[in-house]
N, CA, C and O atoms as a Tinker XYZ file with bonds, in Angstrom:
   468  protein
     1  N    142.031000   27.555000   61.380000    73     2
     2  CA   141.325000   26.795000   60.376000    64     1     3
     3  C    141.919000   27.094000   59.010000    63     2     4     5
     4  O    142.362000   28.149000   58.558000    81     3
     5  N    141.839000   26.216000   58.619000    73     3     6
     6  CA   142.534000   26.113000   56.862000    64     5     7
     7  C    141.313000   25.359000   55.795000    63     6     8     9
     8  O    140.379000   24.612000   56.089000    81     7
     9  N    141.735000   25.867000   54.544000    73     7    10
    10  CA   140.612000   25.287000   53.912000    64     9    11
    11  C    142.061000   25.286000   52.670000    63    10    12    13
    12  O    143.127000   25.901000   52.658000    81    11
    13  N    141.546000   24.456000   51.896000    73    11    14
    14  CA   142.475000   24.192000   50.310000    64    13    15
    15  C    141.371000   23.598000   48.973000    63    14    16    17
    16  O    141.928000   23.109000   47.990000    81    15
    17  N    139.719000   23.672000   48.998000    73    15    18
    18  CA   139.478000   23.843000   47.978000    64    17    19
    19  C    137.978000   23.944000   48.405000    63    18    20    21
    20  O    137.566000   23.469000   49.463000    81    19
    21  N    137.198000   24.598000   47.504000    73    19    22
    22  CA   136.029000   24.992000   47.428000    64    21    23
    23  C    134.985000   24.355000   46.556000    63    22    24    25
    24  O    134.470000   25.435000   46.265000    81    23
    25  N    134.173000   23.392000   45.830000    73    23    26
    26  CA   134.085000   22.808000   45.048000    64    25    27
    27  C    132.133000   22.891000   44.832000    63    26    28    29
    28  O    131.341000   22.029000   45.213000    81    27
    29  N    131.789000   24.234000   44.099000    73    27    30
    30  CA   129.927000   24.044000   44.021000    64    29    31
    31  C    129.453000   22.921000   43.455000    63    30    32    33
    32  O    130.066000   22.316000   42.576000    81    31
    33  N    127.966000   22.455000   44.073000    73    31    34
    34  CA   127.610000   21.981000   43.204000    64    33    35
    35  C    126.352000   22.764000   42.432000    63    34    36    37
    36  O    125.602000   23.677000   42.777000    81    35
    37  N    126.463000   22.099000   41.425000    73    35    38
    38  CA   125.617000   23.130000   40.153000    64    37    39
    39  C    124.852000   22.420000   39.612000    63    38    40    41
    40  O    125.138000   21.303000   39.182000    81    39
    41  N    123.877000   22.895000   39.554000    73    39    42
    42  CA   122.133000   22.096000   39.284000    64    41    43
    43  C    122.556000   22.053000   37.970000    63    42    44    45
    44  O    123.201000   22.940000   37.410000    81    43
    45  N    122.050000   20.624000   37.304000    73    43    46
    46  CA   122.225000   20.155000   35.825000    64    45    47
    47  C    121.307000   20.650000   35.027000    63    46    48    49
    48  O    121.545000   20.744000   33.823000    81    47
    49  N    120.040000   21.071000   35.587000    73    47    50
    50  CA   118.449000   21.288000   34.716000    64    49    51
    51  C    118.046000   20.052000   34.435000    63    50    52    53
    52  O    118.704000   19.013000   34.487000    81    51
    53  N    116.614000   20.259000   34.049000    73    51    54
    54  CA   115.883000   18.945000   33.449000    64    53    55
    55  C    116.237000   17.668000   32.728000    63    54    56    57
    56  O    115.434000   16.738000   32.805000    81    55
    57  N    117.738000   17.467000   31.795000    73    55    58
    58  CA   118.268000   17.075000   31.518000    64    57    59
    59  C    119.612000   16.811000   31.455000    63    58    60    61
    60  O    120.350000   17.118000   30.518000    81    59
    61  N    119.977000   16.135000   32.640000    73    59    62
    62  CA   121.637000   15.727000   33.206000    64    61    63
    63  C    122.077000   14.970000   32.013000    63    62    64    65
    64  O    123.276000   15.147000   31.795000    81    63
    65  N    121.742000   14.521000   31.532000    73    63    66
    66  CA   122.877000   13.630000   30.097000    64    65    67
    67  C    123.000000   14.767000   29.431000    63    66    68    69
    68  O    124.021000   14.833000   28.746000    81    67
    69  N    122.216000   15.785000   29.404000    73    67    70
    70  CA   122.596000   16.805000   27.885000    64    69    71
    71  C    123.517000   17.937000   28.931000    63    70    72    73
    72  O    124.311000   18.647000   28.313000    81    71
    73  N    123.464000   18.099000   30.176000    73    71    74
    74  CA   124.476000   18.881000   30.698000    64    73    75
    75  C    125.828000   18.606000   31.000000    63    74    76    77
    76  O    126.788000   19.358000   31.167000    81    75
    77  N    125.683000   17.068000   31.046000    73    75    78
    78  CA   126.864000   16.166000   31.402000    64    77    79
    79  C    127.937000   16.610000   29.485000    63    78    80    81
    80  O    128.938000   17.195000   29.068000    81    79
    81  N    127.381000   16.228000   29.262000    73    79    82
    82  CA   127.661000   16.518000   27.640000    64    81    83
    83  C    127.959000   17.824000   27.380000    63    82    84    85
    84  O    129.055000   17.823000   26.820000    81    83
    85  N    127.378000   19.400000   27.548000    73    83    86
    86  CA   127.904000   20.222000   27.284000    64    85    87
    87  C    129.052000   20.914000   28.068000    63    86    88    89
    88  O    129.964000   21.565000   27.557000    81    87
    89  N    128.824000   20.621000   29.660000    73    87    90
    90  CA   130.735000   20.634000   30.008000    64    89    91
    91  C    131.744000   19.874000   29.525000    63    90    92    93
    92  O    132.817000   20.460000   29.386000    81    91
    93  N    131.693000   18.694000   29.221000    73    91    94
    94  CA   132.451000   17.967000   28.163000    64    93    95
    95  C    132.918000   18.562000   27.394000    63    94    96    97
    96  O    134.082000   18.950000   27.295000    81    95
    97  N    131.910000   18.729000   26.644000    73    95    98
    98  CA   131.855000   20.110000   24.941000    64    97    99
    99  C    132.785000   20.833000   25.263000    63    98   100   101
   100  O    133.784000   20.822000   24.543000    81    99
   101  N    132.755000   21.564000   26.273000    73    99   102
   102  CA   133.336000   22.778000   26.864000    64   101   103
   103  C    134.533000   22.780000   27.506000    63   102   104   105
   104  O    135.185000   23.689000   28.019000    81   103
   105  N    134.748000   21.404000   27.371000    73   103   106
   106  CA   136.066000   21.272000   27.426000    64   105   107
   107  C    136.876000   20.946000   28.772000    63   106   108   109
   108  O    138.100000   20.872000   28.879000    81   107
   109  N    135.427000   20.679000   30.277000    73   107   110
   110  CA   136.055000   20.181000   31.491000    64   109   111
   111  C    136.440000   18.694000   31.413000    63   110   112   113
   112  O    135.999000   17.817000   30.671000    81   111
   113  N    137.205000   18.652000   32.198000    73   111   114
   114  CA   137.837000   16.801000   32.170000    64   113   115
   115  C    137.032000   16.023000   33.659000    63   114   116   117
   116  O    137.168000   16.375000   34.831000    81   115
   117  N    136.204000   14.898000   33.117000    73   115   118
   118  CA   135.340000   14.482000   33.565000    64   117   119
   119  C    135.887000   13.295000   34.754000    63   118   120   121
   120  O    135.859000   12.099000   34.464000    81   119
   121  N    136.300000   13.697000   35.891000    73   119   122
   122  CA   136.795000   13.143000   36.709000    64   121   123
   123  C    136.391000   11.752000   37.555000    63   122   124   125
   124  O    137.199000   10.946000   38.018000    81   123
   125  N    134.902000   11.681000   37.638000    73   123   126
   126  CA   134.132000   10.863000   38.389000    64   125   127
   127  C    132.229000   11.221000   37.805000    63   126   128   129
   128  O    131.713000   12.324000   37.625000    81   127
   129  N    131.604000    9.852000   37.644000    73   127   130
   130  CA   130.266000    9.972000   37.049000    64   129   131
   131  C    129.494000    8.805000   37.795000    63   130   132   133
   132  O    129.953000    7.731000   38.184000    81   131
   133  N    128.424000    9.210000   37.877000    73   131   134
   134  CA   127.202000    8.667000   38.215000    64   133   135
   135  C    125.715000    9.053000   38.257000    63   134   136   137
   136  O    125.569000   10.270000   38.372000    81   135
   137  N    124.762000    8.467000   38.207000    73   135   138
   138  CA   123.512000    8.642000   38.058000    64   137   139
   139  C    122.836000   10.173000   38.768000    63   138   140   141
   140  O    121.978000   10.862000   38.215000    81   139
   141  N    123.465000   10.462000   40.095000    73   139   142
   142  CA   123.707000   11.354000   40.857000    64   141   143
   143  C    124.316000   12.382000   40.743000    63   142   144   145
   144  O    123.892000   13.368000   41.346000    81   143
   145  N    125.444000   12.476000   39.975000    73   143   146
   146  CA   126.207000   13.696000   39.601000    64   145   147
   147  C    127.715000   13.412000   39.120000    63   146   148   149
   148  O    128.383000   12.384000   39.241000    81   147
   149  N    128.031000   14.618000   38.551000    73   147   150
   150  CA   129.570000   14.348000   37.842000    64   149   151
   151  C    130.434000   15.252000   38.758000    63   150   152   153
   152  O    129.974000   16.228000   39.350000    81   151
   153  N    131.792000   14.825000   38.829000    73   151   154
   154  CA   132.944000   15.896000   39.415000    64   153   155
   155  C    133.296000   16.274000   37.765000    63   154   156   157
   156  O    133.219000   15.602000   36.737000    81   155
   157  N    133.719000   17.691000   38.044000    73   155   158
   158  CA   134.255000   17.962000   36.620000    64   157   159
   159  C    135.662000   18.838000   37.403000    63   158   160   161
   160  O    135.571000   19.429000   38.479000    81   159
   161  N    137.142000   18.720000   36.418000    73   159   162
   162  CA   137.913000   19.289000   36.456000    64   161   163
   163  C    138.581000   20.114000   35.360000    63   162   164   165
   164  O    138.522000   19.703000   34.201000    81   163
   165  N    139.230000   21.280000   35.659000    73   163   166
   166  CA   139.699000   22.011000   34.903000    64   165   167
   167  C    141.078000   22.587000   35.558000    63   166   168   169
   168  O    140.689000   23.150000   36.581000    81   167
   169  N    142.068000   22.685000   35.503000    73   167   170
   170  CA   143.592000   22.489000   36.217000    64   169   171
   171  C    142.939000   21.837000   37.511000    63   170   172   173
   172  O    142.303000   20.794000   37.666000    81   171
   173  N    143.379000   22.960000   38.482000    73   171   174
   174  CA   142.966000   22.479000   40.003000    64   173   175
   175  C    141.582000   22.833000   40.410000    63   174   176   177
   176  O    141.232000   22.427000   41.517000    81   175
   177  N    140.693000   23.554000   39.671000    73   175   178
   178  CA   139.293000   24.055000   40.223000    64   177   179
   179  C    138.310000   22.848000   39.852000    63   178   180   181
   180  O    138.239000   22.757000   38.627000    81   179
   181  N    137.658000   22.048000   40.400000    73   179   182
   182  CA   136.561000   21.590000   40.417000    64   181   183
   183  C    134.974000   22.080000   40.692000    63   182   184   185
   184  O    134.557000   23.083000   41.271000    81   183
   185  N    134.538000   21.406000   40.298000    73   183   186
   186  CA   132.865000   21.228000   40.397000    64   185   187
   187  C    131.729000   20.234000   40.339000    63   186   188   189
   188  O    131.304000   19.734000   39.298000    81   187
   189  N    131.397000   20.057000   41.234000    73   187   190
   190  CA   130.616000   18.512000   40.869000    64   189   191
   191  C    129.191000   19.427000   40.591000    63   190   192   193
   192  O    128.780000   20.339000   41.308000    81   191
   193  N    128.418000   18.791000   39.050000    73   191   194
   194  CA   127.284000   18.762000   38.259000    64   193   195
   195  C    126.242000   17.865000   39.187000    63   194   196   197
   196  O    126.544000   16.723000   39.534000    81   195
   197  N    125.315000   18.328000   39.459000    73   195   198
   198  CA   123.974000   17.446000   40.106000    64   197   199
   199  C    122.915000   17.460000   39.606000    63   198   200   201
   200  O    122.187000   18.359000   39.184000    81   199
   201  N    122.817000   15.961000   39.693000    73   199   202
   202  CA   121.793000   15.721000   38.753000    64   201   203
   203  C    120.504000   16.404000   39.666000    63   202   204   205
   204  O    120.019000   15.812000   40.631000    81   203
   205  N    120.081000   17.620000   39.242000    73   203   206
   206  CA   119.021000   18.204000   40.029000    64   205   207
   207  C    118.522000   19.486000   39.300000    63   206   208   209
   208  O    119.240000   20.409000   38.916000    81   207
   209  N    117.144000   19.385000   39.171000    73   207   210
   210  CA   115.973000   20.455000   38.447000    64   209   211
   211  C    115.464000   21.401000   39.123000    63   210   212   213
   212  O    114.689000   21.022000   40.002000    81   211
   213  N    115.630000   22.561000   39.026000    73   211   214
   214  CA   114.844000   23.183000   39.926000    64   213   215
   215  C    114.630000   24.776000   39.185000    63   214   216   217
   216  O    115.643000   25.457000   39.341000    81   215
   217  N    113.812000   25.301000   38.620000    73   215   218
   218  CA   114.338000   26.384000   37.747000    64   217   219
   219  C    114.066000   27.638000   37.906000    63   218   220   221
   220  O    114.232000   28.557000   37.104000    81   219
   221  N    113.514000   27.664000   39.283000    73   219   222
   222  CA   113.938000   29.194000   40.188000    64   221   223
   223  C    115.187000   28.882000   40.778000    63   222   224   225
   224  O    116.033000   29.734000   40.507000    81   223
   225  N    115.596000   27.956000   41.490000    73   223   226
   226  CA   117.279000   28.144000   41.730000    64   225   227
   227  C    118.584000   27.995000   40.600000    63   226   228   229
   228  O    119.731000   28.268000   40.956000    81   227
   229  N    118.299000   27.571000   39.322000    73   227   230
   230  CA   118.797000   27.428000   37.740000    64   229   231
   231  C    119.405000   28.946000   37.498000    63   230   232   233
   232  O    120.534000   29.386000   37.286000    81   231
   233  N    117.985000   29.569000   37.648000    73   231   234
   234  CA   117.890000   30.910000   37.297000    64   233   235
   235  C    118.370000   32.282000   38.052000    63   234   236   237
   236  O    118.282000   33.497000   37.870000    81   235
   237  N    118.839000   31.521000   38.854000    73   235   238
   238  CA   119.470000   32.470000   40.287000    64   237   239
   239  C    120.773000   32.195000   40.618000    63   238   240   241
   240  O    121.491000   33.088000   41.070000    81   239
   241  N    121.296000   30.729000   40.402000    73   239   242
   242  CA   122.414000   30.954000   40.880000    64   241   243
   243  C    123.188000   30.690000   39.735000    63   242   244   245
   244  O    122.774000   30.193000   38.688000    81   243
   245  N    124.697000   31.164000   40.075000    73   243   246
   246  CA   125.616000   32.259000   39.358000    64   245   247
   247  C    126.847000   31.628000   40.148000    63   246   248   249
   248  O    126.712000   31.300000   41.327000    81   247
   249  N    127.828000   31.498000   39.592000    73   247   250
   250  CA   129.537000   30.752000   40.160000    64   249   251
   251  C    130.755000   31.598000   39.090000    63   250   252   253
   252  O    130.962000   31.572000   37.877000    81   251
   253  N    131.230000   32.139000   39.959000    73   251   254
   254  CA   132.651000   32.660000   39.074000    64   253   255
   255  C    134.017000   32.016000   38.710000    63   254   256   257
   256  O    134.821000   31.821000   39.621000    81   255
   257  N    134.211000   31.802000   37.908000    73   255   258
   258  CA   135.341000   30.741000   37.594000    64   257   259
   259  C    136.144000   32.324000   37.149000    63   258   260   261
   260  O    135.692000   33.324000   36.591000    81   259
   261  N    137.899000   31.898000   37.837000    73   259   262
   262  CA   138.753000   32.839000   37.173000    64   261   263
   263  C    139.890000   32.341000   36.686000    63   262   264   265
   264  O    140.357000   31.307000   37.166000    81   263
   265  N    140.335000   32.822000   35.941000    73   263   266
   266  CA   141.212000   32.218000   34.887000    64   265   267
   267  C    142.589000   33.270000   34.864000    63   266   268   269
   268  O    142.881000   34.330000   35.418000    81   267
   269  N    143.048000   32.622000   34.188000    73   267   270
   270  CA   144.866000   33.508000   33.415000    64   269   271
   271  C    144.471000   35.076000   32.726000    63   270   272   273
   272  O    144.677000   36.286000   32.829000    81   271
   273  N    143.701000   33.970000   31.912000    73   271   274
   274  CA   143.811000   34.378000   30.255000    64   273   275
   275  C    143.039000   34.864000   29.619000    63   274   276   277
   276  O    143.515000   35.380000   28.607000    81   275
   277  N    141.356000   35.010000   29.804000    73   275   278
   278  CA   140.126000   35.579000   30.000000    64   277   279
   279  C    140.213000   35.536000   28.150000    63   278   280   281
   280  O    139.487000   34.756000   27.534000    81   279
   281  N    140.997000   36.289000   27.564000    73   279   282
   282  CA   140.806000   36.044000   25.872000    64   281   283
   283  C    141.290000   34.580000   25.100000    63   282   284   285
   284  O    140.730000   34.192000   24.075000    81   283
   285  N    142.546000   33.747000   25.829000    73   283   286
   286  CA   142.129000   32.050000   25.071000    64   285   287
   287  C    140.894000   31.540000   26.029000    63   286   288   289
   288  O    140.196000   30.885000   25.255000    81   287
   289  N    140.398000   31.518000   27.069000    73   287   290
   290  CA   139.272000   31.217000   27.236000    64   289   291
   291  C    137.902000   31.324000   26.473000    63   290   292   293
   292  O    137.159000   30.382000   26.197000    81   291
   293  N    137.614000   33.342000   26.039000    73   291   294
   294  CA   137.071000   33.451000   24.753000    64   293   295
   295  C    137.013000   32.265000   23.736000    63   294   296   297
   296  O    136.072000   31.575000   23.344000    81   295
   297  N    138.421000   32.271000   23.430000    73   295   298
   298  CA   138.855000   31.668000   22.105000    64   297   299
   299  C    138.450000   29.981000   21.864000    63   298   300   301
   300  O    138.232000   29.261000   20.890000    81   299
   301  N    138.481000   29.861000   22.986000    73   299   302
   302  CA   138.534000   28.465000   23.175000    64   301   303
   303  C    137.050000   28.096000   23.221000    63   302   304   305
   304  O    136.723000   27.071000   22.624000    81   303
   305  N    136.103000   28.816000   23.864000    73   303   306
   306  CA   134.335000   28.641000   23.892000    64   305   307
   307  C    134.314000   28.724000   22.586000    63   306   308   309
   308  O    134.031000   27.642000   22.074000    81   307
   309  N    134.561000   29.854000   21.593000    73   307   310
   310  CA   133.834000   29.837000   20.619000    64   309   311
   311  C    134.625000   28.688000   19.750000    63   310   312   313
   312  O    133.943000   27.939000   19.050000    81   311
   313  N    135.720000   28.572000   19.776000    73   311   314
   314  CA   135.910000   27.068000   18.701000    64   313   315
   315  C    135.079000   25.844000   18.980000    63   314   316   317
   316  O    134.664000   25.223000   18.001000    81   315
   317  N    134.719000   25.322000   20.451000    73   315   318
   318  CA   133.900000   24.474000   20.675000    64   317   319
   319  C    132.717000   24.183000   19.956000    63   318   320   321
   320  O    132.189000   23.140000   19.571000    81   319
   321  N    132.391000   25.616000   19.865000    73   319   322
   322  CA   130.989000   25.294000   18.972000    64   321   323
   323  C    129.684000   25.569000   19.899000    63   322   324   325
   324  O    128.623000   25.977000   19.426000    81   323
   325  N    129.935000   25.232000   21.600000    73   323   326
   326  CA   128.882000   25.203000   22.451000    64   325   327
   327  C    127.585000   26.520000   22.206000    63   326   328   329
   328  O    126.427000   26.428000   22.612000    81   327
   329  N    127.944000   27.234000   21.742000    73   327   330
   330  CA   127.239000   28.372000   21.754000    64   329   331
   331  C    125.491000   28.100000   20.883000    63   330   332   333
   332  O    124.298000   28.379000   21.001000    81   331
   333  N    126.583000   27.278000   19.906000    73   331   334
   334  CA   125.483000   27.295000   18.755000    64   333   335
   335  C    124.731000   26.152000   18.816000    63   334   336   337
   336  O    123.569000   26.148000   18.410000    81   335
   337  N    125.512000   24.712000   19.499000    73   335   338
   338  CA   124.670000   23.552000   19.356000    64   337   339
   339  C    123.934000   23.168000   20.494000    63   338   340   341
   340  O    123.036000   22.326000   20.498000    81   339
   341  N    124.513000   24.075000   21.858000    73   339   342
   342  CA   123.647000   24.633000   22.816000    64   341   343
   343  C    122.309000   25.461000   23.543000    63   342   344   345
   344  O    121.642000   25.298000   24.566000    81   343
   345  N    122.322000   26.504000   22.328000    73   343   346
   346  CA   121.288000   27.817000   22.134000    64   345   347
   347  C    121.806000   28.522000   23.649000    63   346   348   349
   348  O    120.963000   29.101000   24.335000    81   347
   349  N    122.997000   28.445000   24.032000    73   347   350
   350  CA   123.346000   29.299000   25.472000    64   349   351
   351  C    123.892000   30.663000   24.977000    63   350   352   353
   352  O    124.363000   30.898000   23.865000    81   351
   353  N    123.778000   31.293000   25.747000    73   351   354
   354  CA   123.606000   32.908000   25.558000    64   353   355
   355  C    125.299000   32.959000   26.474000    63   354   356   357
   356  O    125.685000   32.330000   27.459000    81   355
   357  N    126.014000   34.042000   25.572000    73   355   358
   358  CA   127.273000   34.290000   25.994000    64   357   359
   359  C    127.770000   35.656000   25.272000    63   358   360   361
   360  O    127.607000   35.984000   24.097000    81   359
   361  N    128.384000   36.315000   26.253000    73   359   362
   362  CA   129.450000   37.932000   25.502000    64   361   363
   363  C    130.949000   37.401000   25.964000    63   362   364   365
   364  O    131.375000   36.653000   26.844000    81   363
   365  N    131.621000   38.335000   24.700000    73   363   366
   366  CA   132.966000   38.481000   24.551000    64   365   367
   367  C    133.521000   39.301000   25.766000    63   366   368   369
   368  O    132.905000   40.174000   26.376000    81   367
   369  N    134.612000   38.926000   25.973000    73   367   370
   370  CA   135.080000   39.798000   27.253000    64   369   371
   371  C    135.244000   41.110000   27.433000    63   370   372   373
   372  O    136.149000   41.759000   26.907000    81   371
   373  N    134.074000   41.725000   28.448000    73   371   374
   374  CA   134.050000   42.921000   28.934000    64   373   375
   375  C    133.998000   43.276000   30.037000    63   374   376   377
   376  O    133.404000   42.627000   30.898000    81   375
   377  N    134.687000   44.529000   30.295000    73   375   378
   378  CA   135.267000   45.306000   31.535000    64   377   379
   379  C    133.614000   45.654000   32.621000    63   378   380   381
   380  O    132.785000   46.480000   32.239000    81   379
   381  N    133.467000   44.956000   33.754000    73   379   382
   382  CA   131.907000   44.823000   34.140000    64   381   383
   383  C    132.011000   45.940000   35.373000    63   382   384   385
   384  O    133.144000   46.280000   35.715000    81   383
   385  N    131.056000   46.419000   35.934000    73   383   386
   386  CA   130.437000   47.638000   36.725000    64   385   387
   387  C    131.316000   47.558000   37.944000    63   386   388   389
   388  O    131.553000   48.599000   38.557000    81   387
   389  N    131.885000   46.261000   38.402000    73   387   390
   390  CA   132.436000   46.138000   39.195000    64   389   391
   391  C    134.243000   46.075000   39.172000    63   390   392   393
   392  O    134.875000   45.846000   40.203000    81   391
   393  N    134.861000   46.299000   37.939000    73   391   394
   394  CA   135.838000   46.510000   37.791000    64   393   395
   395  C    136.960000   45.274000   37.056000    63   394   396   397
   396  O    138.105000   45.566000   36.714000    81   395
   397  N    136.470000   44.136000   36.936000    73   395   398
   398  CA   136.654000   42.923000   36.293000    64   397   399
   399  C    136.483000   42.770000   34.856000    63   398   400   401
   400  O    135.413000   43.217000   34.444000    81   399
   401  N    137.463000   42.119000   33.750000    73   399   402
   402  CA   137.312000   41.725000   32.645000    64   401   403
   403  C    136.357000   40.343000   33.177000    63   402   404   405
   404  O    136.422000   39.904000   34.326000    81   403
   405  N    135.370000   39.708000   31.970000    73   403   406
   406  CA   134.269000   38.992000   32.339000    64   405   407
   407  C    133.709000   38.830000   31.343000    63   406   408   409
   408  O    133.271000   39.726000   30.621000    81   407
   409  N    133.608000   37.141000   31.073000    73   407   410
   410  CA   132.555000   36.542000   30.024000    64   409   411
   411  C    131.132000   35.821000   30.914000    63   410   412   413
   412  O    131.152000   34.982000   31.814000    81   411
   413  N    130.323000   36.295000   30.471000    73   411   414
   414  CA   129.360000   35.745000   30.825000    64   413   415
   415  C    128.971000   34.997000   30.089000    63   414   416   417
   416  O    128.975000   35.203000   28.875000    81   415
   417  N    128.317000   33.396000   30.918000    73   415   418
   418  CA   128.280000   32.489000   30.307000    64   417   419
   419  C    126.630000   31.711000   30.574000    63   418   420   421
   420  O    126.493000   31.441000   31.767000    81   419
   421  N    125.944000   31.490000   30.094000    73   419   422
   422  CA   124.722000   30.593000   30.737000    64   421   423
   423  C    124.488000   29.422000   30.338000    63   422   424   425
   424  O    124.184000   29.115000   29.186000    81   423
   425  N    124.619000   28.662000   31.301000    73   423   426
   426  CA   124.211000   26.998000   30.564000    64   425   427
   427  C    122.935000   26.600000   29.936000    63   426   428   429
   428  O    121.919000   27.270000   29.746000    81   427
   429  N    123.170000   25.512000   29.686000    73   427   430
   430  CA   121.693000   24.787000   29.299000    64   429   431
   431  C    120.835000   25.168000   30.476000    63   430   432   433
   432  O    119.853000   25.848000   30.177000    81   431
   433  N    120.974000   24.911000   31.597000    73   431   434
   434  CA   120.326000   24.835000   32.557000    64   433   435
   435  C    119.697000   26.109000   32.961000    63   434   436   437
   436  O    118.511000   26.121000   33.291000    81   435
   437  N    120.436000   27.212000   32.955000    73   435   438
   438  CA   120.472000   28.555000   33.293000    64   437   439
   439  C    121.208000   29.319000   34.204000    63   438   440   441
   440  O    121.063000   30.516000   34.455000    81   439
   441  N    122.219000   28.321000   34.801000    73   439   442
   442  CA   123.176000   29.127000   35.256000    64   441   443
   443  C    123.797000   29.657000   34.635000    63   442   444   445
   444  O    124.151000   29.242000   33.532000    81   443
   445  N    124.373000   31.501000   35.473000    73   443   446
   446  CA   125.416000   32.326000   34.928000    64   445   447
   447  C    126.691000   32.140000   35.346000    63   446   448   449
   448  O    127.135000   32.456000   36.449000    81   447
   449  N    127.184000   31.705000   34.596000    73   447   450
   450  CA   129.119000   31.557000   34.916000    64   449   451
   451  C    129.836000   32.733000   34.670000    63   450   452   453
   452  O    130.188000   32.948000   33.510000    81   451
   453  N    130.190000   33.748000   35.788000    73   451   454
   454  CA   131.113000   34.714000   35.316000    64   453   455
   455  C    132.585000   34.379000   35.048000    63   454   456   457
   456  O    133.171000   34.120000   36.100000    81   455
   457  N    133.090000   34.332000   34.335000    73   455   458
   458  CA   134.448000   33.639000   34.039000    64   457   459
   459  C    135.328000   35.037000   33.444000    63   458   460   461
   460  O    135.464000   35.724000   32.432000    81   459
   461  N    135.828000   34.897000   34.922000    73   459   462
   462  CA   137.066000   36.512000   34.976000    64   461   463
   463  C    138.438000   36.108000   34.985000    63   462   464   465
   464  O    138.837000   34.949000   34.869000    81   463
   465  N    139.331000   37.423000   35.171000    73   463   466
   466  CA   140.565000   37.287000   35.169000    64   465   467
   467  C    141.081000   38.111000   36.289000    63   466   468
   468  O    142.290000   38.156000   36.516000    81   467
């Protein structure tokens, strides 16, 4: 058995137009849209956004995105602006319990995005 891509989907919260909008912000390239949910891309990693509320599972689940570069990633959130016109809670990259450089990221919604290197 072979597999070649993995692709979550990730609860939007109460408001899918304003989540659809802050991955935008954030700089994913918006591949495919509908009432139902978005594919979002970033090189080769995808994710399709669903339009779906639920805010004990918001609050629980967690997806690790890993990257190159972990500091232009930094660099690149905070020029966006998302932080501030968002109210999402985020740290600068630090070395975590488990041995990984790591920004933690939380959406509108309340998912945690660990975004390592």
């Amino acid at each position: 058995m072979r597999a070649h891509k993995l692709r979550p989907f990730i609860p939007s919260g109460a408001d899918y137009p304003h989540a659809v909008q802050f991955y935008t912000d954030l700089g994913f390239e918006k591949i495919y849209s509908s009432d139902e949910g978005t594919i979002f891309r970033v090189d080769e990693t995808e994710f399709h956004l669903q339009n779906f509320h639920n805010i004990e599972l918001q609050n629980n689940y967690m997806v690790e995105l890993c990257v190159q570069d972990l500091d232009s990633w930094w660099k690149h959130i905070q020029s966006t602006n998302v932080v501030d016109k968002y109210n999402i809670r985020t740290n600068s990259p630090q070395i975590q319990p488990y041995g990984k450089r790591a920004i933690h990221l939380i959406d509108p919604a309340g998912v945690l995005w660990h975004i390592t290197e």
